[in-house]
Phi, psi and omega in degrees: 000125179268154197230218184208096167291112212228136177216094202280127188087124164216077191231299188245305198286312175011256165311327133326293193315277171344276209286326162283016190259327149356268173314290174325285196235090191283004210275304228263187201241123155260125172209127175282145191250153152231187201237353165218167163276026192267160195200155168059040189254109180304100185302357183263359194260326186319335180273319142336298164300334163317310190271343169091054137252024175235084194284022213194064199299353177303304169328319201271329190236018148297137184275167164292344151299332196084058120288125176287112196280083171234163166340327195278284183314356186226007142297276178279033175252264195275349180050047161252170182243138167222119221218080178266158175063097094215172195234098154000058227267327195187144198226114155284088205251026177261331203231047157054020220228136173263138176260131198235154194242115170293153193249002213245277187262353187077005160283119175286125194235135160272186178187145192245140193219167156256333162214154188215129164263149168246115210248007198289353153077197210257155177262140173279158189284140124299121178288138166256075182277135157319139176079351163335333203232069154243209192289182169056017192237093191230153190244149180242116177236317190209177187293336169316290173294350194261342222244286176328305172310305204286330187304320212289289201304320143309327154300000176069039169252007151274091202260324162203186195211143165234121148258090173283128181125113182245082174244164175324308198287303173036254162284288184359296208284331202279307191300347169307283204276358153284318173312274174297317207275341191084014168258129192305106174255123156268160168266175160194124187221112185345296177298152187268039156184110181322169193021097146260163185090315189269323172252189167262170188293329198287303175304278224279353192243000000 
């Protein structure tokens, strides 16, 4: 019997999600929600972009074709609904229903689902510090932040950087900005070793 699969978040699992339930029951209606339109991107490709050996974000949310992973594309490709700019405020699961937030005007929408994946990928820890939210103060999380960082940094509005966290993306982003722009970057990292979790102490020195 088909039924209507509703999926929050569509930047990595999301979409995997979407296209095999597809393939399994092509009878039923899938539809993904994000909170931008940027959708289908490899987020591990984001230090690259940064760094301009990626000239594009359009590159990061591209098929091995050179198809652009967008609404157009996952309608008519995949016969998914893509549902951008709004925000996922609370999931009702006595009456099936997700409450949705336009992020554009603040109007509020249910949507009624038979199943719901939740796809929202992992949050960076933020230290809870002074000054986290002023300007030139950015978490790199998504293509978005990514898109912001290189605009500063191609305006010359970077003159140097700190990065906290010598985790894989990290380092990525230090050698982003040292390597093309030439800005003086420090890391700074709790722990007494870089990629901690992922090497040995041994490894990482």
């Amino acid at each position: 019997m088909p039924q209507h699969v509703v999926i929050i978040g569509a930047v990595a699992l999301g979409p995997k999600v979407g296209c095999r339930f597809k393939r399994l029951e092509p009878e039923s209606k899938v539809t993904m929600i994000d909170q931008t339109d940027l959708l289908s991107y490899g987020g591990c490709g984001i230090p690259y972009f940064v760094s301009g050996d990626i000239s594009s974000p359009d590159e990061l949310q591209s098929t091995s074709f050179h198809m652009l992973r967008d609404k157009q594309f996952f309608k008519e490709a995949k016969d998914i609904d893509v549902i951008t700019k709004k925000r996922a405020l609370q999931i009702q699961r006595d009456k099936k229903v997700v409450v949705l937030q336009d992020l554009g005007t603040g109007n509020r929408e249910e949507l009624a689902y038979d199943q719901l994946v939740i796809a929202t990928g992992s949050t960076p820890a933020v230290p809870q510090i002074q000054g986290r939210d002023l300007q030139g103060v950015y978490v790199v999380a998504s293509l978005d932040d990514a898109i912001k960082i290189r605009n500063d940094v191609a305006t010359g509005k970077v003159g140097n950087a700190v990065i906290i966290g010598a985790g894989a993306i990290g380092l990525e982003m230090a050698e982003a900005m040292t390597d093309l722009w030439g800005i003086e970057t420090t890391g700074v990292e709790i722990t007494n070793q870089i990629l901690p979790g992922l090497v040995s102490k041994n490894l990482a020195t």
